[in-house]
C-alpha positions in Angstrom: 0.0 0.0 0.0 1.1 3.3 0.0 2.4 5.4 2.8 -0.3 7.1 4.6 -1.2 10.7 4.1 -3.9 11.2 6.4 -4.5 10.4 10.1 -7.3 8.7 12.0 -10.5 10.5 12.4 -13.1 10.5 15.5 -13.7 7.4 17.1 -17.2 5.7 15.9 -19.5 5.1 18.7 -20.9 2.7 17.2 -18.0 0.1 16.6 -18.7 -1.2 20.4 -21.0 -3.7 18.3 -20.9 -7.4 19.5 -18.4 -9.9 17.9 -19.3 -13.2 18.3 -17.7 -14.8 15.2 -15.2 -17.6 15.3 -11.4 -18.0 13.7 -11.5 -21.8 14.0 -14.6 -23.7 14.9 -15.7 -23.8 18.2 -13.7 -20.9 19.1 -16.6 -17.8 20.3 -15.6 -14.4 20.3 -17.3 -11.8 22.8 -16.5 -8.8 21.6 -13.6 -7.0 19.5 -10.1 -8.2 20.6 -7.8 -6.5 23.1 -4.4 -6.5 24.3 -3.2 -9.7 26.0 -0.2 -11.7 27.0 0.5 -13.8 23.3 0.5 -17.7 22.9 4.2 -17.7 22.5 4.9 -14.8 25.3 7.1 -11.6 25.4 9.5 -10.9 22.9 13.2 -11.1 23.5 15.9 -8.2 22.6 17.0 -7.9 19.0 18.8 -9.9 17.1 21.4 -10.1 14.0 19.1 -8.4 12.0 17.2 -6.3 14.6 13.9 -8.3 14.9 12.2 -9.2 18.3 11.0 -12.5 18.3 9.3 -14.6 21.6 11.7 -17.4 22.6 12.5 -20.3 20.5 12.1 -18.3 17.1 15.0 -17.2 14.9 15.4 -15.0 11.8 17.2 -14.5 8.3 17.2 -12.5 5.6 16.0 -13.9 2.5 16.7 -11.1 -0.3 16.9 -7.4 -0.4 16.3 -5.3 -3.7 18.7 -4.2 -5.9 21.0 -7.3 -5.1 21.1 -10.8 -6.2 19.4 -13.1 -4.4 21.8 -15.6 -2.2 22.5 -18.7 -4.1 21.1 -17.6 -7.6 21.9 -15.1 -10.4 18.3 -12.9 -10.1 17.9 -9.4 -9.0 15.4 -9.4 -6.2 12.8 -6.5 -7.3 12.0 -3.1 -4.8 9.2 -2.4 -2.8 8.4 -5.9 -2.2 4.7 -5.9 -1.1 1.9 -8.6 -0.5 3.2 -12.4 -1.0 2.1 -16.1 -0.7 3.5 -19.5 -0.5 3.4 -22.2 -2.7 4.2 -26.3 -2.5 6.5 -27.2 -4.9 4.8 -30.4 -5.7 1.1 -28.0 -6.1 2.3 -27.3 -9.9 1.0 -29.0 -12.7 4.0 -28.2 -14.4 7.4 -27.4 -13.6 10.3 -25.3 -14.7 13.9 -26.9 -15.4 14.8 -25.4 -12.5 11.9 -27.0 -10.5 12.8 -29.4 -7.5 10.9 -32.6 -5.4 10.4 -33.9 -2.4 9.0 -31.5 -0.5 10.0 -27.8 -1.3 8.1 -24.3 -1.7 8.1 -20.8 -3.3 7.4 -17.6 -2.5 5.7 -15.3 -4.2 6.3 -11.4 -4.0 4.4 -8.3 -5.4 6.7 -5.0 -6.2 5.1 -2.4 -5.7 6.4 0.5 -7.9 4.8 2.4 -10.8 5.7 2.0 -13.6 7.3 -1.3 -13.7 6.0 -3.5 -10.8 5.1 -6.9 -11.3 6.2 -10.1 -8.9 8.8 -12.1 -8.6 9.4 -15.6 -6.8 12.2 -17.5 -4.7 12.2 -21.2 -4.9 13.4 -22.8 -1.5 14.2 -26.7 -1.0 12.4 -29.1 1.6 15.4 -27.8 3.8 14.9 -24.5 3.3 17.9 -24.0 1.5 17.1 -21.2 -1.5 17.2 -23.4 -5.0 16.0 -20.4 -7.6 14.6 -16.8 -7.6 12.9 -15.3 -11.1 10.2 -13.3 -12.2 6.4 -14.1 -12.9 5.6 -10.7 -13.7 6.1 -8.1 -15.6 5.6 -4.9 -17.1 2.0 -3.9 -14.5 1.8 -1.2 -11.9 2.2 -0.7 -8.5 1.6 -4.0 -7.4 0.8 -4.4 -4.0 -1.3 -7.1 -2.0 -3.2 -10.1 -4.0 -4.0 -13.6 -3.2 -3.9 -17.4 -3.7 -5.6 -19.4 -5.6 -7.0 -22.9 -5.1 -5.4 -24.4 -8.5 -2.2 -22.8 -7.1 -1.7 -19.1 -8.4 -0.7 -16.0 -7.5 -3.5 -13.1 -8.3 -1.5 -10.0 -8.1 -3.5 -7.0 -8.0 -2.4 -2.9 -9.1 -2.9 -0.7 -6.5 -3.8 2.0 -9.1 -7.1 3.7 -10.0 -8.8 1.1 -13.0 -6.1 -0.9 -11.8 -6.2 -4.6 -12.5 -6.1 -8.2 -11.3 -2.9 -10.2 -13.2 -3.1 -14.1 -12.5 0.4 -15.4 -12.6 2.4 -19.0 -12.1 4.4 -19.0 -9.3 6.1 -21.9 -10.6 7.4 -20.1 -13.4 5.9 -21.8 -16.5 2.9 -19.8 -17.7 2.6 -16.8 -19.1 0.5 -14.4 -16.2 -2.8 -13.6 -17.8 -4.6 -10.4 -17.4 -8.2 -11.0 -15.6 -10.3 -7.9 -16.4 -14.1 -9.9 -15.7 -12.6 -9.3 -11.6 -13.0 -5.8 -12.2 -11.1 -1.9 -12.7 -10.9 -0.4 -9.7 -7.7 0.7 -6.7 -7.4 -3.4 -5.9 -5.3 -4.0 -3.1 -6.0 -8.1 -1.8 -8.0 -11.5 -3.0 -8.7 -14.2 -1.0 -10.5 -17.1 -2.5 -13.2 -19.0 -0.8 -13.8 -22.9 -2.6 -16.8 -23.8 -0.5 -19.0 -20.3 -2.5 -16.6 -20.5 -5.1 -15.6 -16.9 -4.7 -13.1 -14.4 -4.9 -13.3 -11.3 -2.4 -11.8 -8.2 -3.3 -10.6 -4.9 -1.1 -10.4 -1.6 -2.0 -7.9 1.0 -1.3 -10.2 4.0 -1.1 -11.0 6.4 1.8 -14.6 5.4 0.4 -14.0 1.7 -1.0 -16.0 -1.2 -1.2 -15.7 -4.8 -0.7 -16.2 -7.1 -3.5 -16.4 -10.7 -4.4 -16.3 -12.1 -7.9 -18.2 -15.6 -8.9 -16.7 -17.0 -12.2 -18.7 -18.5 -14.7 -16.7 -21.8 -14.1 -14.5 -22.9 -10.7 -10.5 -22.2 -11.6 -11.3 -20.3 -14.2 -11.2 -16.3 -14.0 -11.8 -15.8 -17.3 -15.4 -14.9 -17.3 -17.9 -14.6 -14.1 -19.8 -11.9 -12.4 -18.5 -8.9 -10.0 -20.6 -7.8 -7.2 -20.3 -5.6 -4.2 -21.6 -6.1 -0.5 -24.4 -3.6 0.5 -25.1 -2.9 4.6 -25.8 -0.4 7.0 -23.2 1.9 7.9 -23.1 0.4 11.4 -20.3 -1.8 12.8 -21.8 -4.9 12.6 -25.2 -6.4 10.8 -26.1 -8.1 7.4 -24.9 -7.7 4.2 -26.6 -8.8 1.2 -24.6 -8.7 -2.5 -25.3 -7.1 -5.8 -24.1 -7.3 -9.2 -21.7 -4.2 -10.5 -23.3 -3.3 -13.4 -19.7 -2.0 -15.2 -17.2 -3.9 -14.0 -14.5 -2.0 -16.3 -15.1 1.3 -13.8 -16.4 3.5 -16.9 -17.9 5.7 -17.2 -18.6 5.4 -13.3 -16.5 3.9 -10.7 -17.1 0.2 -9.4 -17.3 1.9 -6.1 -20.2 4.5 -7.4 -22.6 2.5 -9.6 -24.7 0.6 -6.6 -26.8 2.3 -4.0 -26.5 1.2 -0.4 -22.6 -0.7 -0.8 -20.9 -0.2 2.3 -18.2 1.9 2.7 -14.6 1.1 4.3 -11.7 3.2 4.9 -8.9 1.8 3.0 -9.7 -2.0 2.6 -5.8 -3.3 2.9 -5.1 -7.2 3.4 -7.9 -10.3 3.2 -7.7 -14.0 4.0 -10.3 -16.6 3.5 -11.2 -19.7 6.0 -13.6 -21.6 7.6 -16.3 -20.3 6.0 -15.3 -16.7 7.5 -13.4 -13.7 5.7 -11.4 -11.2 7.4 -10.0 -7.8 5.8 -8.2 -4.7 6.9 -9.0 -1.1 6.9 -5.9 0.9 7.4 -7.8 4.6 7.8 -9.8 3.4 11.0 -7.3 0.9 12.2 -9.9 -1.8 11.6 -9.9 -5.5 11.1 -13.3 -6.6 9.9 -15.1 -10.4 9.5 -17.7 -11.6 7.7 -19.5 -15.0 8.7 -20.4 -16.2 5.2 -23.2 -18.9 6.3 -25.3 -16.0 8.2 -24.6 -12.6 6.0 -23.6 -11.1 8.7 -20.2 -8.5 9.4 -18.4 -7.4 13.1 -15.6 -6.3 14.1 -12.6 -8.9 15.2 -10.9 -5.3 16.1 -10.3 -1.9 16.6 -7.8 -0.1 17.9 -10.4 2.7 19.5 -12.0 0.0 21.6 -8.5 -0.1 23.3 -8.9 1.0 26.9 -6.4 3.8 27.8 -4.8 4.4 24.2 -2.6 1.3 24.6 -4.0 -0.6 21.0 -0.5 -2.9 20.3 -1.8 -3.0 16.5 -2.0 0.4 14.6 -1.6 0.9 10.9 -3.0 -2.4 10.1 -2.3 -3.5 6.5 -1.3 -6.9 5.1 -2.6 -10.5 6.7 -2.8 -13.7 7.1 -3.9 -17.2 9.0 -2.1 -19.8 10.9 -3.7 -23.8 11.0 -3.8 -22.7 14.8 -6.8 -19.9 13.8 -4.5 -17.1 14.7 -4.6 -13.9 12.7 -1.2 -12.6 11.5 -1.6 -8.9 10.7 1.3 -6.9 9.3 1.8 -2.8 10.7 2.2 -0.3 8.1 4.1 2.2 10.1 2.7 1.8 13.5 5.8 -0.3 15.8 6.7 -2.1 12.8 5.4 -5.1 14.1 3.4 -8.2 13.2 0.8 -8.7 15.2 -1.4 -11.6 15.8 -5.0 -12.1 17.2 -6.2 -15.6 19.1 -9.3 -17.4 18.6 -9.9 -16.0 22.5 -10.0 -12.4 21.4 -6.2 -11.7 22.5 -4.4 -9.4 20.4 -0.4 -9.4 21.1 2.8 -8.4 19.2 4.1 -11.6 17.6 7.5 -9.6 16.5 8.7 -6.1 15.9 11.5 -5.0 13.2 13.8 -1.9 14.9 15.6 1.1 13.3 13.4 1.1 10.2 10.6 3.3 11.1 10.7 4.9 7.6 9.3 1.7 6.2 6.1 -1.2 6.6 5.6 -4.5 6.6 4.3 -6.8 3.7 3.4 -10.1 2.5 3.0 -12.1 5.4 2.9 -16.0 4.3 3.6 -19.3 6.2 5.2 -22.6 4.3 2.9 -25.0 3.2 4.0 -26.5 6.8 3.1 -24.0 9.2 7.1 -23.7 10.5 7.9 -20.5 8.5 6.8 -17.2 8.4 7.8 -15.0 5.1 7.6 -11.0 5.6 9.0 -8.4 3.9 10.3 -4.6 5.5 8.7 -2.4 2.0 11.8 0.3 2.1 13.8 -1.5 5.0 16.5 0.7 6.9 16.7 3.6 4.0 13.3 4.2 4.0 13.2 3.9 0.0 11.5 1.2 -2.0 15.3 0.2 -3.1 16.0 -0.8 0.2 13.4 -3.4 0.5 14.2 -6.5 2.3 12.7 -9.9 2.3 12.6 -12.8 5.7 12.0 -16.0 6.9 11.2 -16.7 10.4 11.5 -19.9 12.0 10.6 -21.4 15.3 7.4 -23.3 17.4 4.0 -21.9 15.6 1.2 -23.9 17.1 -0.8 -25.9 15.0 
């Protein structure tokens, strides 16, 4: 996303609204999540490369832009933005490059205009890195996206009648340009298999939420684009209607249906268990929508933070553990990643130091659950040429 330009207005009365959604099955929620001692405790003092982490968890830098990645001959591109991971043996086909038994890739948006595009870096059931190319190129100011089911990386441009690219992260195919998912400022996908569906955010002050139904499962080709319409409270029902002009002409996506709800800056979006949670980085929100009951709450806000203390500002990218915790990357903020438990606890799961010109991106785990991939946008120079890309390891709960 880009760096903010405007600051957080009045507090809403009326996002005191019950939550009493779930993460994982079984797990109830009361009300939006506060601050709270984390599953894996306090962090420690910095290490190597000036990241907090609890006990028991290590880090290492992957890439960093403008320089070859270790153990291959590719650039590794700037700004690097949202992200995803990727089992090796998920492809259908493979590049000569490709390796078995067990390894995975990650994928990485760039988000700079002109230019762009993503790139990927191939890693073996070790974790050793094997390859690192590009599976995009030549789009704009690509920031967040999303998975896919049939394994591929939707990379979306963070740009007014910006679009939806969907790529290979194996490196094979040619990324195809997916205009039926709409024109608008897209910022993350997250796909749901059950609905077949693919919900969109908005980066607008005054942006919608959106979900796409294609005319055929694993095929974005063709389908129909519609937007979620609700009450300007906190929490309620929703309902879903078709955008009548998907291509954002002569009226904007966001403009051509009355009564679609509004959100401040729709950022990051992740799909599961029949529940979708997305980001709003102007009200510091992080919103979910139970799917079987069409209904929307809050899983939190950082004004429903007795006393000013909120550990989780700027919220931006995210993403989900097996465990049903919440991974939610700070844009600004304490540079941290935070997480948020099924039992509405919302603690700092790390914190990156001496880079407070920058934000976090593209939080991903391995297809095991035993990594964590981030990125720091503009890292220690606060420019998108100073980008850098890591892995965390340690004990995530299952």
């Amino acid at each position: 996303m880009e760096r903010r330009s405007f600051l957080r207005g009045a507090v809403i009365g009326t996002s005191a609204a019950a939550f009493g959604g779930t993460l994982m099955p079984g797990a109830a929620h009361a009300a939006p999540a506060q601050p709270g001692t984390g599953p894996y405790g306090a962090l420690g003092p910095a290490d190597a490369n000036g990241i907090l982490l609890p006990a028991g968890f290590t880090s290492r830098i992957v890439a960093r832009s403008g320089q070859t990645v270790p153990g291959t001959s590719y650039t590794w591109h700037n700004a690097p933005d949202g992200g995803a991971c990727f089992a090796e043996d998920g492809g259908t086909s493979r590049s000569s490059e490709a390796e078995s038994g067990g390894g995975w890739i990650y994928v990485s948006n760039s988000e700079v205009n002109p230019s762009g595009g993503a790139s990927a870096v191939r890693f073996s059931a070790t974790g050793a890195v094997t390859g690192a190319y590009r599976v995009l190129s030549g789009t704009r100011q690509n920031c967040a996206g999303g998975r896919t089911p049939w394994n591929t990386w939707l990379s979306c441009e963070e740009v007014s009648l910006g679009y939806v690219y969907e790529t290979d992260p194996y490196g094979v195919k040619a990324a195809v340009r997916r205009d039926a998912l709409g024109r608008f400022k897209h910022e993350a996908a997250a796909a749901d298999p059950v609905r077949r569906a693919v919900y969109l955010t908005e980066d607008e002050t005054d942006g919608c939420f959106y979900r796409f139904l294609p005319t055929t499962w694993g095929d974005l080709s063709s389908g129909t684009l519609q937007v979620l319409k609700a009450g300007t409270a906190a929490s309620g029902s929703f309902t879903w209607q078709n955008v009548p002009d998907p291509d954002g002409s002569p009226a904007t996506t966001r403009s051509q249906v009355s009564g679609a709800k509004r959100f401040n800056g729709g950022e990051g979006c992740h799909y599961a268990d029949d529940k979708v949670w997305f980001t709003t980085k102007g009200d510091n929100r992080v919103w979910r929508l139970n799917l079987t009951a069409n209904t929307y709450e809050l899983a939190y806000d950082d004004s429903l933070v007795p006393g000013g203390a909120a550990p989780l500002t700027g919220v931006d990218n995210v993403t989900g553990a097996s465990s049903g915790d919440l991974y939610v990357a700070e844009d600004g903020g304490n540079m941290e990643i935070c997480l948020i438990t099924p039992a509405d606890t919302v603690a700092p799961f790390l914190r990156i130091t001496g880079q407070s010109g920058s934000e976090i991106t593209g939080p991903a785990f391995s297809p095991d659950g035993t990594r964590l991939y981030f990125s720091s946008q503009r890292g220690t120079s606060g420019s998108s040429s100073g980008g850098i890309t890591y892995e965390v390891t340690g004990p995530f709960r299952a």
